[in-house]
C-alpha positions in Angstrom: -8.8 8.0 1.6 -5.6 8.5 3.8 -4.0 12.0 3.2 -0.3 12.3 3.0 1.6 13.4 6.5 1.3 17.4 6.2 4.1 19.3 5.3 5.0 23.2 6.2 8.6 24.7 5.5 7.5 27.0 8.1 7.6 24.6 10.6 10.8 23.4 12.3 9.5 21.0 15.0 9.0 18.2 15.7 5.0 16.6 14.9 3.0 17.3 17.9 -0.8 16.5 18.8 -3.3 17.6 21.3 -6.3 15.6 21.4 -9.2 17.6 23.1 -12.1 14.8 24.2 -15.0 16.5 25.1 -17.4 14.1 27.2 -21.3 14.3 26.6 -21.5 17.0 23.9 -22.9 15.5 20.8 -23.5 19.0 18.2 -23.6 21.0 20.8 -21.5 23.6 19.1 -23.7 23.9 16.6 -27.1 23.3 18.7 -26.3 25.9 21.4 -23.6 27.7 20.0 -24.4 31.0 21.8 -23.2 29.1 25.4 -20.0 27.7 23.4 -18.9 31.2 21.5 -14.9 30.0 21.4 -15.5 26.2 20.7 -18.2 27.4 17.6 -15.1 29.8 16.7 -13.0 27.0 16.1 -15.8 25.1 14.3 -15.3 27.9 11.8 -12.3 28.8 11.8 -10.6 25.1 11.1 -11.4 22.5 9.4 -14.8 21.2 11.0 -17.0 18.6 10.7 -20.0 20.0 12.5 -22.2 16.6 11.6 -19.8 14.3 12.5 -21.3 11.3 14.1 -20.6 8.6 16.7 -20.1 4.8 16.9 -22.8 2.3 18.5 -23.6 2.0 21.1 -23.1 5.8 22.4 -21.4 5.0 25.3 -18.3 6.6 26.6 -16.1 3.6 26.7 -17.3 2.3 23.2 -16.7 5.7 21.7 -13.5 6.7 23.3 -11.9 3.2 22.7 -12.7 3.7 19.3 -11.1 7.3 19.0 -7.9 6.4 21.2 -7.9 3.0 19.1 -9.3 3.4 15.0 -11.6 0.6 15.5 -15.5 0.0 15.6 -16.6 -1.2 19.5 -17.4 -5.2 18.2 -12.5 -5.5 17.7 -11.8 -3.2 20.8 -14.6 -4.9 22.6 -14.4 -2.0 25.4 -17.5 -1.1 27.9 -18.3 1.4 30.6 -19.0 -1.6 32.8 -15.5 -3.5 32.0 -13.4 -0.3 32.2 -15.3 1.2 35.4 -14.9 -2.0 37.0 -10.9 -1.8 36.9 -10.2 -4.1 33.6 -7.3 -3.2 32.1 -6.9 -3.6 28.4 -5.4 -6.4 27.0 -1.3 -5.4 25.9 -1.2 -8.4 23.0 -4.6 -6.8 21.4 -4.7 -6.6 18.0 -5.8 -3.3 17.7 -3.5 -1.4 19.9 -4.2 2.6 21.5 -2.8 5.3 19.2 -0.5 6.0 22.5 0.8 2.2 22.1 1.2 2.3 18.3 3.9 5.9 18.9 5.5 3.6 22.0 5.6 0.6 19.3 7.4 3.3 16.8 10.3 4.0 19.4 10.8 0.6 20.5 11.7 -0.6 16.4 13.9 3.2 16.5 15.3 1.3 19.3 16.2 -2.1 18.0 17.4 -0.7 14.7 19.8 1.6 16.8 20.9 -1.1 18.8 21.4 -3.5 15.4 23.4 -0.6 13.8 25.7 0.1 16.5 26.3 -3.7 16.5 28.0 -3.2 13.0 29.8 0.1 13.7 26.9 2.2 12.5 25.9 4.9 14.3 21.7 6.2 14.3 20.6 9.4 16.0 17.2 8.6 17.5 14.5 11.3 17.9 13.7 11.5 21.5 15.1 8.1 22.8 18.6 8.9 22.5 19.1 6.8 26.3 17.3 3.6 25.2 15.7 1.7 28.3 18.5 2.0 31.0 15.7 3.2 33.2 12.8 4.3 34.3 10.9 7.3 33.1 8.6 8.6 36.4 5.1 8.3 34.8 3.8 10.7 37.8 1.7 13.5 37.8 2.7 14.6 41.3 4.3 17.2 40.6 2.0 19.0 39.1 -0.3 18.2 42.0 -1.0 20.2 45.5 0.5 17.6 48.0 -0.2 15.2 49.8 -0.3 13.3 46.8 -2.2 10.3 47.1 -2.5 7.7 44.0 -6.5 6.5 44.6 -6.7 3.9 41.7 -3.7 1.7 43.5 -1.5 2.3 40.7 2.0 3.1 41.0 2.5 6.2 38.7 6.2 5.0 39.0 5.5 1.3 37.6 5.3 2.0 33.7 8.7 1.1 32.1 9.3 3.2 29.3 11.3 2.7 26.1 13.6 5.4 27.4 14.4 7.8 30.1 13.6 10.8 28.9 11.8 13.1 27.6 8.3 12.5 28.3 6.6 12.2 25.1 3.4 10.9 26.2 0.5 12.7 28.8 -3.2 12.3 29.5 -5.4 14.6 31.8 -8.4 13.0 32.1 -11.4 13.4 34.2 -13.0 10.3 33.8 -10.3 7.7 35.4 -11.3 4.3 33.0 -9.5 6.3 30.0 -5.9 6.5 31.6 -6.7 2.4 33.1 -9.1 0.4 31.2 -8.6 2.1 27.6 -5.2 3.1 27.1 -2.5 0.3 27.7 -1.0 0.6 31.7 2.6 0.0 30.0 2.5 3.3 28.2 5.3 5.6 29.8 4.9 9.1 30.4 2.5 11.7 33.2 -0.9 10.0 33.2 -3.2 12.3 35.5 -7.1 11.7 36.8 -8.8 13.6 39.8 -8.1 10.3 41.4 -4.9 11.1 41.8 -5.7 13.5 43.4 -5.3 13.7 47.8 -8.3 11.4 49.9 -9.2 14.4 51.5 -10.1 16.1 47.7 -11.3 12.7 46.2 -13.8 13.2 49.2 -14.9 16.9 48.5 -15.1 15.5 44.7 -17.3 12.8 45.3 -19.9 14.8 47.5 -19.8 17.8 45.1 -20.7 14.8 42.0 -23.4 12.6 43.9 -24.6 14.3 46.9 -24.9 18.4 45.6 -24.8 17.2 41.7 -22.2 20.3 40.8 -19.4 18.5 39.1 -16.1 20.0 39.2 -13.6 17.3 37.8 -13.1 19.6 34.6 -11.5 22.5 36.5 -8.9 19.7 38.4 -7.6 18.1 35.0 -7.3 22.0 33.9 -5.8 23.2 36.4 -2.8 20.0 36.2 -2.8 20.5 32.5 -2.3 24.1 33.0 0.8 23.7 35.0 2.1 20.3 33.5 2.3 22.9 30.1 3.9 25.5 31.9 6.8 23.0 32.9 9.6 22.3 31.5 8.5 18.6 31.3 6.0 19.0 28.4 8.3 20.3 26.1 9.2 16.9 23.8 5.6 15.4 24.6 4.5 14.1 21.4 0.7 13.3 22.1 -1.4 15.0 25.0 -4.9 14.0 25.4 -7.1 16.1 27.5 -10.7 15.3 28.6 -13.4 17.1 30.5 -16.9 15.3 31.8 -18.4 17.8 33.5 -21.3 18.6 30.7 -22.1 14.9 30.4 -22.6 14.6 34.1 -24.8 17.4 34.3 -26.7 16.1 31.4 -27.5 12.6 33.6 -28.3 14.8 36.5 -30.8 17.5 35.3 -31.1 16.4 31.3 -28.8 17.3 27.8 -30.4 20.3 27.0 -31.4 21.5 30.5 -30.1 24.6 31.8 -27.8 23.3 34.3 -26.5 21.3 31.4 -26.6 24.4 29.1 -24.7 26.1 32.1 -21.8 23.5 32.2 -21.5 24.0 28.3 -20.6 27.5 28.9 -18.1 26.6 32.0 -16.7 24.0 29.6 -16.3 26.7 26.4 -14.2 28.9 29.0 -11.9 26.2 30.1 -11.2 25.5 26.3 -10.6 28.7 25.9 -8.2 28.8 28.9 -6.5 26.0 27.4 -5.9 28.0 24.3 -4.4 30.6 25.8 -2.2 28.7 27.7 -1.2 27.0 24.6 -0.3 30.4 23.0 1.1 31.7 26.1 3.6 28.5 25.7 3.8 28.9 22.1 2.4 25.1 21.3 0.4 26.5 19.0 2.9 26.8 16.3 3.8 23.2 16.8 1.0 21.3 17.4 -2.2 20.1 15.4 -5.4 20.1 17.4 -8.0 17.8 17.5 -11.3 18.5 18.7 -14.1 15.7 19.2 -16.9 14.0 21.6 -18.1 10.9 22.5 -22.0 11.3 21.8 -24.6 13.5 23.0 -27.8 12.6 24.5 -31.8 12.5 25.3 -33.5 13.0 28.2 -31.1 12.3 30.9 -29.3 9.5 29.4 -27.0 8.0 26.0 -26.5 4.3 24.6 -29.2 4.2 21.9 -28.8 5.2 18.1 -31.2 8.6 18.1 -29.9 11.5 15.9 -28.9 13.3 19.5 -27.5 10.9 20.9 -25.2 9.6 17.7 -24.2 13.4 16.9 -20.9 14.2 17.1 -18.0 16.4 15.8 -14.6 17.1 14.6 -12.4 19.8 14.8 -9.0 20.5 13.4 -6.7 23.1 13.7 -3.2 24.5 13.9 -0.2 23.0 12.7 -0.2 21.1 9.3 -3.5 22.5 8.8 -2.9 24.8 5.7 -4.8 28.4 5.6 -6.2 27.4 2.4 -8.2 24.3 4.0 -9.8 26.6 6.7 -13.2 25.6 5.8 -16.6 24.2 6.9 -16.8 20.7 5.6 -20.8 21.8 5.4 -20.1 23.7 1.8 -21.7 22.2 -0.5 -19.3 22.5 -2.4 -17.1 20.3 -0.3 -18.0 16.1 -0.2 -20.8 14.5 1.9 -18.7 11.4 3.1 -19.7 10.5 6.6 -17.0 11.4 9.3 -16.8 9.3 12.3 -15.3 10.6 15.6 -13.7 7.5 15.6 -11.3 9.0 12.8 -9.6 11.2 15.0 -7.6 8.5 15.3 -6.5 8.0 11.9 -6.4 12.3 11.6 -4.0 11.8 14.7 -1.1 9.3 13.3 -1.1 11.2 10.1 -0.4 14.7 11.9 2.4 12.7 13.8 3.9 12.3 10.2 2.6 8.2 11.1 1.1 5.2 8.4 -2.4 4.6 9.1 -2.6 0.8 9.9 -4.5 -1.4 8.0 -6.6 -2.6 10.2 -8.1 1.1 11.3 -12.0 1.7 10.2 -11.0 5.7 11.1 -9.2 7.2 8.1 -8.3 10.7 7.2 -11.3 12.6 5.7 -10.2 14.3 2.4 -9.2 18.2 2.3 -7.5 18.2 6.0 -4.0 17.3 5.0 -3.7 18.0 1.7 
């Protein structure tokens, strides 16, 4: 079922979204809920789906793609080898990123303008009022300590954007394939991995990963996030995805479930929390809905196969659109048993934006979020 856009006369603003993409949790919320007090908050306190589960195979890229894009893995055809390797996704696809289907919106806001002025009629656009005269800096320098140095050889300045301004579109990610292999280069807007970061930090970076095994990509896509907020540049952004890896890195270096693992989780909870805060701080709170989700867990010290910890998963939504009334477990058993996917954030994400669900999505809106 595909719930109706929600609705609130208390709201004035414009639909927002902030996707939250938690790398390598799987239940953990639930499993180890006393190292995650704020994210297991939120589990109760929106509307959760606590047994959520993943797509096959439970791999990042698989999973991810099929968030960011509504489709099983066999249509987006995305893998961690592809994507890691510096494939970029293919622009005419058929089953285009959530971020392409919004840029796909402005562009036919665009064309009807430009048709109506044509024959004397005037449209006020939403956002795009100064059509494609230039070029909209899709850089996350600025919110970067300098020297800035672009490490993926991609010009943050080379993605033409249906207009100049605002920036409606962002992604802090720390896993670098999500900004370049899963989401469409052409997408406008601040696009920001560690490896944007200087040589001499993509250095420190690496050793910390591979050499001491102490991740610390989470606290550099905070810390941009955290300012990119704070700037007057986020204010018309429209969708914001933000991603941490740091638990699933920890779980292929000591084990999902180990205490170094069980140690990131608790790192991880505060910078959600930190996030939060900042959000309320900035008052995006009040206009944005939040989803909440992972990729898969894991067993041992790896992920890819169909065991109950590695396909666990789950949802999380909250904020705006997101009606006190609905603020409920969707483990009551009073409530249905349908099977949520991850992979329906997608669809739970275009509805928010007050967008149709394509046809073509497998995600859809699970019932009692919207309506």
């Amino acid at each position: 079922m595909v719930s109706s856009p929600p609705h609130s006369n208390s709201h004035s603003f414009p639909p927002r979204v902030l996707l939250i993409a938690l790398d390598g949790l799987g239940r953990s919320p639930v499993t180890y809920s006393a190292h995650t007090p704020f994210l297991s908050s939120l589990l109760s306190n929106g509307i959760s789906f606590p047994s959520a589960r993943a797509v096959f195979p439970t791999d990042s890229a698989p999973n991810w793609g099929s968030v960011l894009h509504g489709v099983l893995p066999e249509k987006h055809g995305l893998s961690n080898g592809d994507v890691e390797r510096g494939k970029e996704f293919d622009e005419n696809s058929m089953y285009p990123s959530l971020f392409k289907i919004l840029v796909r919106r402005d562009e036919k806001k665009i064309n009807m303008r430009k048709k109506n002025e044509k024959y004397g009629n005037t449209i006020v656009l939403d956002n795009c009022e100064r059509g494609n005269k230039g070029k909209l800096t899709r850089n996350a320098s600025k919110f970067i300590t300098k020297p800035f140095i672009c490490a993926d050889n991609m010009s943050l300045n080379s993605r033409h954007p249906v207009c100049d301004e605002p920036i409606k579109y962002a992604s802090f990610v720390a896993w670098a394939p999500l900004n370049t292999g899963i989401i469409e280069r052409s997408i406008p807007g601040v696009f920001y991995s560690p490896k944007s970061e200087s040589l001499c930090t993509r250095i420190r970076l690496h050793l910390k990963h591979h050499t001491l095994k102490s991740p610390s990509y989470d606290t550099y896509v905070l810390q941009r996030v955290l300012s990119f907020l704070s700037s007057p540049d986020s204010k018309d952004i429209e969708l914001l995805l933000v991603h941490f890896v740091d638990v699933d890195e920890q779980g292929h270096n000591y084990g999902f479930g180990s205490e170094k693992y069980l140690k990131q989780l608790r790192i991880l909870d505060g910078h959600v929390r930190a996030l939060f805060d900042e959000l309320e701080k900035e008052r995006w709170l009040e206009k944005t809905t939040v989803v909440i989700t992972t990729d898969h867990g894991g067993t041992g010290r790896s992920h890819g196969e169909n065991s109950e910890n590695e396909m666990g998963s789950f949802v999380v939504v909250c904020g705006r659109g997101v009606q006190s009334e609905n603020l409920r477990s969707r483990e009551d058993e009073k409530m249905s048993t349908e099977e949520v996917r991850n992979m329906d954030c997608a669809a739970i994400v275009l509805t928010a934006l007050g967008v149709d669900v394509p046809d073509w999505f497998d995600a859809r809106v699970p019932k009692g979020i919207f309506e």
